[in-house]
C-alpha positions as CSV (number, residue, x, y, z in Angstrom):
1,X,-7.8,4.1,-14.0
2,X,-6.8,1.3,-16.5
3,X,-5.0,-2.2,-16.0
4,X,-2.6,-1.5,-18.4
5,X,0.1,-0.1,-16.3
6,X,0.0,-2.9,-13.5
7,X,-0.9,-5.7,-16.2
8,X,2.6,-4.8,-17.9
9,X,4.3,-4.9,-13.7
10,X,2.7,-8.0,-13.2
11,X,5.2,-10.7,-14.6
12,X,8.8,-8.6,-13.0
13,X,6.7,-7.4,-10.1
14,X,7.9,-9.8,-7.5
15,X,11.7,-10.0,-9.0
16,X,12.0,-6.4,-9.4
17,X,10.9,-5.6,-5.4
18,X,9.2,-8.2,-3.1
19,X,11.8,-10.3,-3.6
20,X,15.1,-7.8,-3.3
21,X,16.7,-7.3,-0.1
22,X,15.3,-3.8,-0.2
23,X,11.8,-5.1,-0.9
24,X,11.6,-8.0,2.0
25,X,12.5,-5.4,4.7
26,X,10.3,-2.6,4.0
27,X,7.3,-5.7,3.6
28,X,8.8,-6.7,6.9
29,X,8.7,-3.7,8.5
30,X,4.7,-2.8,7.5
31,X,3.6,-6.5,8.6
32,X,4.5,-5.2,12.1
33,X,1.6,-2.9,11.9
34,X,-0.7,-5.7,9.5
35,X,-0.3,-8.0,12.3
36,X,-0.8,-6.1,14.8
37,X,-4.2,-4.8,13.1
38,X,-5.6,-8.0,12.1
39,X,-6.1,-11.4,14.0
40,X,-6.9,-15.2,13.3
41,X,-10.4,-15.5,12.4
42,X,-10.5,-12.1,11.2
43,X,-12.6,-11.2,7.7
44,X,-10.0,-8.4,5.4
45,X,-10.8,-6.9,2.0
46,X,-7.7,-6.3,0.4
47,X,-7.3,-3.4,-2.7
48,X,-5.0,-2.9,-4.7
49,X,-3.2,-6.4,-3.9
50,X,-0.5,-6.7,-6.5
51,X,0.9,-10.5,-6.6
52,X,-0.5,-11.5,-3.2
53,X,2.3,-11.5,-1.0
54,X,0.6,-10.0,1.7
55,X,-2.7,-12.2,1.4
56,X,-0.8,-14.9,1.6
57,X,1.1,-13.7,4.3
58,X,-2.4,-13.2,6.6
59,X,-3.5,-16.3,5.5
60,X,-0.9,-18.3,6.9
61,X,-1.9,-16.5,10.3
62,X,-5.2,-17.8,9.7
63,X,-7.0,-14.0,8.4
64,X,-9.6,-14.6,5.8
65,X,-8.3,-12.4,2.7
66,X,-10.3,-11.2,-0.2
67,X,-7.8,-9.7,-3.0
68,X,-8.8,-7.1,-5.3
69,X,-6.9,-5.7,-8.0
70,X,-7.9,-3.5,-11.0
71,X,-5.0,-5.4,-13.1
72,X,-6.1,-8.9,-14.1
73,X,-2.7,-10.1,-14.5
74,X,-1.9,-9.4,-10.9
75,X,-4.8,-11.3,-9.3
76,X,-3.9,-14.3,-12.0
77,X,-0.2,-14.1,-10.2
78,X,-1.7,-14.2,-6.4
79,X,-4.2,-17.2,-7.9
80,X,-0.8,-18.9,-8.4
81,X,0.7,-18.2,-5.3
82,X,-1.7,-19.6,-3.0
83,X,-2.7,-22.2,-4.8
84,X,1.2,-23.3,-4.7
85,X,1.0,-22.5,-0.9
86,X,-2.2,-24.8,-0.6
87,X,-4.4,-22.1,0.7
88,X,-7.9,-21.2,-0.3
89,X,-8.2,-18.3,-2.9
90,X,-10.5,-15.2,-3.2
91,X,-9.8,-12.4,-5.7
92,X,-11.4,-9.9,-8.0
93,X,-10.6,-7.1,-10.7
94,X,-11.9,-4.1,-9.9
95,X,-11.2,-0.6,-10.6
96,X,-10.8,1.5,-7.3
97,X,-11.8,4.6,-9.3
98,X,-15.6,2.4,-9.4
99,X,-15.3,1.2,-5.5
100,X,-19.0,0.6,-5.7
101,X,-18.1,-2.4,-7.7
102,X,-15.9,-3.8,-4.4
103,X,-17.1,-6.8,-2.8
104,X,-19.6,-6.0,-0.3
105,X,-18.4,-8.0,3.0
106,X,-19.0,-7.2,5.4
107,X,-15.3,-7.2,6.5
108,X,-13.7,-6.9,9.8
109,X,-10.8,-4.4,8.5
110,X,-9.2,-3.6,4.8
111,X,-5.0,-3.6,3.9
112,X,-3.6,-1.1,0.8
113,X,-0.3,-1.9,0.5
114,X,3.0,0.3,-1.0
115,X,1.2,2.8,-2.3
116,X,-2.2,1.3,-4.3
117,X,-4.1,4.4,-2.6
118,X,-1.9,6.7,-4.7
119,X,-3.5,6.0,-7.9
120,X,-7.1,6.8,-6.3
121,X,-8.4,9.7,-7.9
122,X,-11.8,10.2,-5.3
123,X,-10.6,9.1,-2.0
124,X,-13.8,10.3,-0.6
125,X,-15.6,8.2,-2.3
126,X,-13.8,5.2,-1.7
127,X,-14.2,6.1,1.7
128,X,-18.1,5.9,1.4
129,X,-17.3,2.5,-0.4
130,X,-15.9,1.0,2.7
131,X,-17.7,2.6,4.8
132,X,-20.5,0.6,3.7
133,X,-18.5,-2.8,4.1
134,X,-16.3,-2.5,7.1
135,X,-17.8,-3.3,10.5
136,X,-17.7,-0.7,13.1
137,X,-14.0,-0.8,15.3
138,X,-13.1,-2.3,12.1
139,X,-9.4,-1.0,11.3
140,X,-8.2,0.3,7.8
141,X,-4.6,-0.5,7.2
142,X,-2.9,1.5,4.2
143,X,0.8,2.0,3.4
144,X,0.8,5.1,1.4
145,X,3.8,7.7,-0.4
146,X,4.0,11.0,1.0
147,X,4.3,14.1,-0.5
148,X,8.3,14.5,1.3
149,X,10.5,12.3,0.1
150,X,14.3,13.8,1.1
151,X,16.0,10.3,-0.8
152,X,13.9,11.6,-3.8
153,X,15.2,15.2,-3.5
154,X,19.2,13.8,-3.5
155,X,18.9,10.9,-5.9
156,X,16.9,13.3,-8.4
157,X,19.5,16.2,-8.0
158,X,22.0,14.2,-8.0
159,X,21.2,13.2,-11.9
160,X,20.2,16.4,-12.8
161,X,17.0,16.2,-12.6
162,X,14.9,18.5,-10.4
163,X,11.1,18.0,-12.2
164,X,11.5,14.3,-10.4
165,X,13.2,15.5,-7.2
166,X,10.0,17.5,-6.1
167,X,7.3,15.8,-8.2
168,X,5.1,14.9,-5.3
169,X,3.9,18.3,-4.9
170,X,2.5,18.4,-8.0
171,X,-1.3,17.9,-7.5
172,X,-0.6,15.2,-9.3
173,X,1.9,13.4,-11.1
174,X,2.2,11.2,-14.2
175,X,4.4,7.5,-13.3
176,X,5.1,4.5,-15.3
177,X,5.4,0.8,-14.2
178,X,7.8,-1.2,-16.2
179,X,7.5,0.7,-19.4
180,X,3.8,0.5,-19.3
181,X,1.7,3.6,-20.5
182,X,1.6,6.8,-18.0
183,X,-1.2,7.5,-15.2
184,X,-2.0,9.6,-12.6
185,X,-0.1,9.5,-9.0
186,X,-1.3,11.5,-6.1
187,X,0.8,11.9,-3.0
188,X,-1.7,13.1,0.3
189,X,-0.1,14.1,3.3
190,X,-1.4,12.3,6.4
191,X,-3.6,14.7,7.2
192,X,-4.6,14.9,3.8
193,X,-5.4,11.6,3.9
194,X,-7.2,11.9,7.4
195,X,-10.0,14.7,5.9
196,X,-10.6,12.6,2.6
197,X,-11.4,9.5,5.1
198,X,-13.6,11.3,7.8
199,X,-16.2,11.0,9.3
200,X,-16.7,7.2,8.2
201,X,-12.9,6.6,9.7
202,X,-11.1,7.9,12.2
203,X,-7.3,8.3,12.1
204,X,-5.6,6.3,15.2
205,X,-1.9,6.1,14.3
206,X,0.7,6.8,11.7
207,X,4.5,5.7,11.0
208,X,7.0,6.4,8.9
209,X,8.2,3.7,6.5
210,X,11.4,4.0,4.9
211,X,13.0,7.1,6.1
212,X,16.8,6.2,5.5
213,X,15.9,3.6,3.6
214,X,15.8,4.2,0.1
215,X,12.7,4.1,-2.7
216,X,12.5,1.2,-4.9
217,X,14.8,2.5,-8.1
218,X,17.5,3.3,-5.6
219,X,17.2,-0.5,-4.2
220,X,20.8,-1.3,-5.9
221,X,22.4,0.9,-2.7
222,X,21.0,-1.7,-0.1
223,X,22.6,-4.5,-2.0
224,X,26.0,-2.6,-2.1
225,X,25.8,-1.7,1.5
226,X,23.8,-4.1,3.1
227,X,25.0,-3.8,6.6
228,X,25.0,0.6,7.1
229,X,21.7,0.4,5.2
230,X,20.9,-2.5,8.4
231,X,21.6,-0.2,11.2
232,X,19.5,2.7,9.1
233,X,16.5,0.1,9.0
234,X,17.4,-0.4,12.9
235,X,17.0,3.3,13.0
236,X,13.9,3.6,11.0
237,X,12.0,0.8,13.2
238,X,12.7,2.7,16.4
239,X,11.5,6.5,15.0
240,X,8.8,5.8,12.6
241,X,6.4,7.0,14.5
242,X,8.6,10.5,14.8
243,X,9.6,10.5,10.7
244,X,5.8,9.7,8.7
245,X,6.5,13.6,7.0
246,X,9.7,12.3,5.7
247,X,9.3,9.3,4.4
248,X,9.1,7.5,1.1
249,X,6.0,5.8,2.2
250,X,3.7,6.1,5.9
251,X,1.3,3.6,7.7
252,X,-1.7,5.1,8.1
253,X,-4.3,3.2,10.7
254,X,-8.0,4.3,10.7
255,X,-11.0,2.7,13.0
256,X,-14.4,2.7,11.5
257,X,-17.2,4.6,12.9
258,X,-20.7,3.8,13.5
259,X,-23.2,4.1,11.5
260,X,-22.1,2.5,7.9
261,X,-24.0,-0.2,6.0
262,X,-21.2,-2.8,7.4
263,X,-22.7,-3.0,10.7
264,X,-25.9,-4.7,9.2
C-alpha cells in the first residue's frame, strides 16, 4: 500500500467530509463509542489517522494519542491541527501493510477510523502487530465498511451502474481518493473481521453506522434535506446495534487477550 492515494486526499480531505454536515454527524455518532472506550489518562495508538480530527478530539479529553498514517501529507495536516489547538503532537508514517514498523507502546487501546482497516491487505498480521503493543483489557476501536451497503445498491442503480452498486463483494475492489491513482479496498463482514483478529482480540460489540444515512458521495442529499435526514440519524442512533449488516460503515469493539508482548 502506497501514500499516493491519501497524499493526493490530504489538502480537500477535511472540506470534502469532516467538515460537511454529513461528515460531523457520522464523526459524532462514532465518538459515542471512542469515548466510551477510552478515558483521561489513557495511552491510544491511532492508524490510519487522516487529518487528526479524532486525535485531537481525545486529546482535548485528556487521552494520550499517537497518530499514524501511511500518507505523509496527512500526518503534516494533523501536525497543523494541534499545534493550532495548542496541544502536544505525536505522529508517524507508516505503512499498515508493514505493521511491524508501528510504534511499539505499549498502549492502553488503538482507534481506525472510517474505514482505514479497509485498505489492509493481512489483517492477521496486523493483528499479531498489536497484539504485541496493546495491554491486556486493552480495547480496539475500528470503524470499518461492510460488505452491505443498501444506499450503495440504489444510488448505483439508480445511474446505471451495477459493477458499483455490488462492488463490495468483490474479494476486493479497486477505489480512488480525489483522482489519485487506484488501490485495493476490502470490505470484511463483522465476523470476518472477528476470525482475522482472534485469538489476540476478542470481539465485545458492534454497531451499525450510517444505515439511513447516506455514504460520503451521496453527502449532497443531507444538505438538501437536512431535517428528514435528522430524524433518519435519530433513527440510526437508536438501532445501530440491530443494523451493523446494513450499513455503510460498523463499530467494531475488540478486548485484548493475555498473553501478547504488550503486557511486558
Amino acid at each position: 500500500m502506497t501514500d499516493a492515494p491519501f497524499t493526493t486526499a490530504a489538502a480537500g480531505y477535511d472540506t470534502g467530509f469532516s467538515d460537511t454536515r454529513l461528515g460531523r454527524w457520522v464523526r459524532e455518532m462514532a465518538w459515542r463509542y471512542v469515548d466510551a472506550a477510552f478515558q483521561p489518562g489513557d495511552q491510544v495508538l491511532e492508524i490510519a489517522a487522516g487529518t487528526g480530527v479524532d486525535a485531537l478530539h481525545l486529546a482535548e479529553r485528556g487521552v494520550q494519542v499517537t497518530i499514524t498514517d501511511q500518507a505523509k501529507a496527512m500526518v503534516d495536516v494533523a501536525r497543523e491541527r494541534f499545534l493550532r489547538a495548542g496541544e502536544p503532537f505525536a505522529g508517524h508514517t507508516v505503512d499498515l501493510d508493514e505493521p511491524e514498523t508501528l510504534p511499539v507502546g505499549p498502549f492502553d487501546g488503538v482507534l481506525s477510523n472510517f474505514g482505514g482497516l479497509n485498505c489492509v491487505q493481512e489483517l492477521p498480521r496486523l493483528a499479531r502487530a498489536l497484539a504485541e503493543r496493546v495491554r491486556p483489557g486493552g480495547r480496539l476501536v475500528f470503524v470499518v465498511m461492510g460488505p452491505n451497503c443498501p444506499w450503495e445498491w440504489l444510488w448505483f442503480l439508480a445511474k446505471g451502474r451495477p459493477h458499483h452498486a455490488f462492488r463490495r463483494y468483490r474479494t476486493k475492489a479497486r477505489a480512488h481518493v480525489a483522482g489519485g491513482p487506484a488501490f485495493d479496498v476490502f470490505y470484511p463482514s463483522a465476523k470476518q473481521l472477528a476470525d482475522a483478529f482472534a485469538p489476540h482480540f476478542s470481539l465485545t460489540q458492534t454497531a451499525g453506522l450510517g444505515t439511513l444515512l447516506p455514504p460520503s458521495y451521496a453527502g449532497s442529499l443531507v444538505d438538501r434535506l437536512p431535517n428528514l435526514f435528522a430524524r433518519f440519524r435519530s433513527v440510526d442512533e437508536r438501532y445501530a446495534s440491530h443494523l451493523t449488516n446494513l450499513s455503510d460503515h460498523y463499530v467494531a469493539i475488540f478486548e485484548a487477550q493475555a498473553g501478547g508482548e504488550g503486557a511486558n
